[in-house]
C-alpha positions as CSV (number, residue, x, y, z in Angstrom):
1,X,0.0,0.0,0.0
2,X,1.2,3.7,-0.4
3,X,1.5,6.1,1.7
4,X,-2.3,7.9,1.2
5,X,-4.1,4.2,1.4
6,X,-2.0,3.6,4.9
7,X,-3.0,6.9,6.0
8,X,-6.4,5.8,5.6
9,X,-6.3,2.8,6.7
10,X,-4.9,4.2,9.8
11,X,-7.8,6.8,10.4
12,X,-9.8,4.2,10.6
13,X,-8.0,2.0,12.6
14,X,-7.7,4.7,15.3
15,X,-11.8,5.2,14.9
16,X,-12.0,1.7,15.9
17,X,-9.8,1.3,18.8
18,X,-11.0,4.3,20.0
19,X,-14.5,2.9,19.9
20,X,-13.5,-0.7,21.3
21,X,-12.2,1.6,25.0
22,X,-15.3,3.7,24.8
23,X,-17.3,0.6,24.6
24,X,-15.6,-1.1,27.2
25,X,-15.4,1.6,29.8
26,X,-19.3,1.7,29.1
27,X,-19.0,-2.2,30.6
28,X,-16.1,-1.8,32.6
29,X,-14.7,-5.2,33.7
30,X,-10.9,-4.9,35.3
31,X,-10.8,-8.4,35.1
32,X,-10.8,-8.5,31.3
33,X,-7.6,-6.7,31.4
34,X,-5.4,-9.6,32.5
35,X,-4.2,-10.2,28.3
36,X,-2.9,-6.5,28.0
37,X,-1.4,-6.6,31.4
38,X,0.2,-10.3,30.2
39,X,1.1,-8.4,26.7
40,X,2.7,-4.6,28.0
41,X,4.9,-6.9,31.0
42,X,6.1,-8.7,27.8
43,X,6.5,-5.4,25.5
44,X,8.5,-3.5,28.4
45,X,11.5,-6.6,27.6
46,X,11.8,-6.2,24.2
47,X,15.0,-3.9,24.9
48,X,16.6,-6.2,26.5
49,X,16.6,-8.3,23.7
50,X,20.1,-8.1,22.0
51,X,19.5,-9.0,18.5
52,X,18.3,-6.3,16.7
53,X,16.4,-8.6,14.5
54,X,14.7,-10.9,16.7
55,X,14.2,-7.4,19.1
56,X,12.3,-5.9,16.0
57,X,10.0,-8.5,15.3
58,X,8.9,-9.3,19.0
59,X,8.2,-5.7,19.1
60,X,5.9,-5.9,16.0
61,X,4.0,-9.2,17.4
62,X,3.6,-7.9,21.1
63,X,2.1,-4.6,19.0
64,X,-0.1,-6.2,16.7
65,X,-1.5,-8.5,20.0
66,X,-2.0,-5.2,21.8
67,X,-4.0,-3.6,19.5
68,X,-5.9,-6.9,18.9
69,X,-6.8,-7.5,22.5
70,X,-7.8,-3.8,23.2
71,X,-10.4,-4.2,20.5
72,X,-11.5,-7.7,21.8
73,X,-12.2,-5.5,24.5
74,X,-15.3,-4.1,23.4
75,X,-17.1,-7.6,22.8
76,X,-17.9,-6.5,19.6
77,X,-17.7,-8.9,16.7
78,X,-18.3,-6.1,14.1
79,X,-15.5,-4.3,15.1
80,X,-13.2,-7.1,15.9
81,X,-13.8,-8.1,12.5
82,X,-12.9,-5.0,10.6
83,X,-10.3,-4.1,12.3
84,X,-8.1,-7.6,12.3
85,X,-8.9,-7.3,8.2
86,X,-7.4,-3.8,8.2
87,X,-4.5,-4.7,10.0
88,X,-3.7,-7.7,7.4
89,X,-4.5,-5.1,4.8
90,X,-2.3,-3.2,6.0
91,X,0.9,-5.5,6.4
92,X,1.7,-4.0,9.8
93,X,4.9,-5.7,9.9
94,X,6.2,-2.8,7.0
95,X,5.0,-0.2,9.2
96,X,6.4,-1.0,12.4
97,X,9.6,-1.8,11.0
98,X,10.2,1.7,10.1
99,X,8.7,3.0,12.8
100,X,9.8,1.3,15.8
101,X,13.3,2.2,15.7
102,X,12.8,6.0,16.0
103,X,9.4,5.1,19.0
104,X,11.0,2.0,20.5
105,X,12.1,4.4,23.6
106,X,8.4,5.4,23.7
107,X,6.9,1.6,23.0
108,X,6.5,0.1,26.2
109,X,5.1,3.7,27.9
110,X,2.6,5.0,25.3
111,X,1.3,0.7,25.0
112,X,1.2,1.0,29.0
113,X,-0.3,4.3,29.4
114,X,-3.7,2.9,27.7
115,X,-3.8,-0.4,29.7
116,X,-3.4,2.0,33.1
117,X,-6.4,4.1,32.4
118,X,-8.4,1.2,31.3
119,X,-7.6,-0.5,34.5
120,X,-8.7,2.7,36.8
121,X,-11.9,2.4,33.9
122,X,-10.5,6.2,32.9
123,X,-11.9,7.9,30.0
124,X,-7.5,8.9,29.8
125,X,-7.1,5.9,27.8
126,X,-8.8,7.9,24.7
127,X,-6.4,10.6,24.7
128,X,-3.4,8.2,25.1
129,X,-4.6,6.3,22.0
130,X,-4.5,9.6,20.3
131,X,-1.2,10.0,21.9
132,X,-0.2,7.2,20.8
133,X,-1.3,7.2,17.2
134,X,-0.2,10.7,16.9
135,X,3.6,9.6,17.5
136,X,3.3,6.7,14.3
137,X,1.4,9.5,12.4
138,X,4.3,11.5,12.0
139,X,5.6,9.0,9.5
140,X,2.8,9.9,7.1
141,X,3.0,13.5,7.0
């Protein structure tokens, strides 16, 4: 994909995350947390993985699997749906690559900030999202 259709793809990823916490802070359950806590304990290791490869690609997977879960999240099927066949539109993989060198200081926090507010059900975890987007959107401007 080019540059414009990942920038729309994006848009509309972000739409749908953003929906998936709005949905479940509407039904909070701290309980349902327990696979982003599992995934962000992971995701603050990666830098202590020494090759750069193998560091690159766990940093990719423990990212797709966090965006994944937060959506699963909002018990919607709908959205669960369209947003797993945007990210295999997408190819993540090609966009993290490039990206996670230049964020992987800020890839543990901005992943971690999200799963805190959820877990003290705190409407926070919208603008960290945005945060959070805002820092890969840069590479599309």
């Amino acid at each position: 994909p080019d540059k414009e259709e990942i920038s729309k793809i994006y848009e509309v990823r972000e739409g749908l995350e953003k929906m998936a916490v709005e949905l479940f802070l509407s039904n909070f359950d701290k309980s349902k947390l327990h696979k982003l806590i599992e995934i962000t304990k992971k995701m603050e290791a990666v830098n202590n993985i020494k090759d750069s490869k193998k560091r690159a690609q766990a940093a990719m997977e423990l990212d797709y699997n966090f965006h994944f879960e937060l959506c699963q999240l909002s018990e919607n099927d709908y959205l669960i749906h369209y947003h797993r066949q945007l990210c295999l539109h997408l190819n993540m993989s090609a966009v993290h690559a490039k990206s996670y060198t230049s964020l992987k200081d800020a890839y543990f926090e901005s992943h971690h900030k999200v799963l805190k507010s959820l877990q003290t059900q705190s409407i926070k975890a919208i603008k960290y999202l945005d945060e959070h987007f805002n820092n890969v959107w840069v590479f599309f401007k």
